[in-house]
C-alpha positions in Angstrom: 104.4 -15.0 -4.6 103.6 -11.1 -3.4 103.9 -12.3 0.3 107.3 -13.5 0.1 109.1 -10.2 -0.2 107.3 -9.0 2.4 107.6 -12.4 5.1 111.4 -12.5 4.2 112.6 -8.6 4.3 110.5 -9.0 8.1 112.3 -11.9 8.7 115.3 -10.2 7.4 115.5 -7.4 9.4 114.5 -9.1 12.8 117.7 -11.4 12.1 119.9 -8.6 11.6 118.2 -6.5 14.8 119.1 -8.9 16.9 122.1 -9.9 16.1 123.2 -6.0 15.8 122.0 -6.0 19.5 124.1 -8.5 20.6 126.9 -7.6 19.1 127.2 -4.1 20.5 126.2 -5.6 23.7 129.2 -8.1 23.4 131.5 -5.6 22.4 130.2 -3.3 25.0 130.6 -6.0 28.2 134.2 -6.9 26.6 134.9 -3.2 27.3 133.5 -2.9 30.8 135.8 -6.2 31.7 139.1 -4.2 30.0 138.7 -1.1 31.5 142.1 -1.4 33.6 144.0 -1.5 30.1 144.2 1.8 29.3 144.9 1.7 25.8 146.9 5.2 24.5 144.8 7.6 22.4 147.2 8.8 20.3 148.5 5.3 18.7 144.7 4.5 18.6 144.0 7.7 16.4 147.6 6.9 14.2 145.9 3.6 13.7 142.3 4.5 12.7 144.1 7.3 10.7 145.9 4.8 8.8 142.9 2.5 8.1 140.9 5.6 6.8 143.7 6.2 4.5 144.2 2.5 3.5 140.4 2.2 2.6 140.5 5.8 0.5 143.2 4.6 -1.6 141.7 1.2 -2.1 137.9 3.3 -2.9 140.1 5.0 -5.2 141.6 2.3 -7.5 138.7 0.2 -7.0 136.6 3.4 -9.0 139.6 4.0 -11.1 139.7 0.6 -12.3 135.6 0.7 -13.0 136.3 4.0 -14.7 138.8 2.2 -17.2 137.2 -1.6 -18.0 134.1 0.4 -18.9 136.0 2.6 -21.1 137.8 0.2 -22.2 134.6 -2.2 -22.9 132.9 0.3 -24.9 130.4 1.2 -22.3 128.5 5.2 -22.3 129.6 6.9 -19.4 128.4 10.0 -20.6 125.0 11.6 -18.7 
């Protein structure tokens, strides 16, 4: 049983390698074939902008509500 860790994290990462590569090469191509649509900067910042803030928020009440069920379970949150 000590090889398995070993044969499946390999296999593991050599799954995830490749399809990393062709992902970004997929994504990359998609973007050499749309290069005459232009797309505009600013609403492109705005959006990512809003996602960011989404996903804060959502960090936020997710650790918020972890903070409070352990509290409220009794747990030690004290170092």
């Amino acid at each position: 049983m000590d090889w398995f860790p070993i044969v499946f994290g390999t296999f593991k990462v050599v799954a995830l390698s490749i399809g990393m590569f062709f992902a970004v090469k997929w994504h990359y191509d998609q973007g050499q074939k749309n290069t005459d649509k232009k797309m505009d900067k600013r609403a492109v910042l705005v959006a990512t902008g809003k996602l960011t803030a989404l996903f804060m928020l959502a960090l936020l009440a997710l650790g918020l509500l972890t903070f409070f069920l352990a509290r409220h379970l009794g747990l030690d949150l004290g170092f």
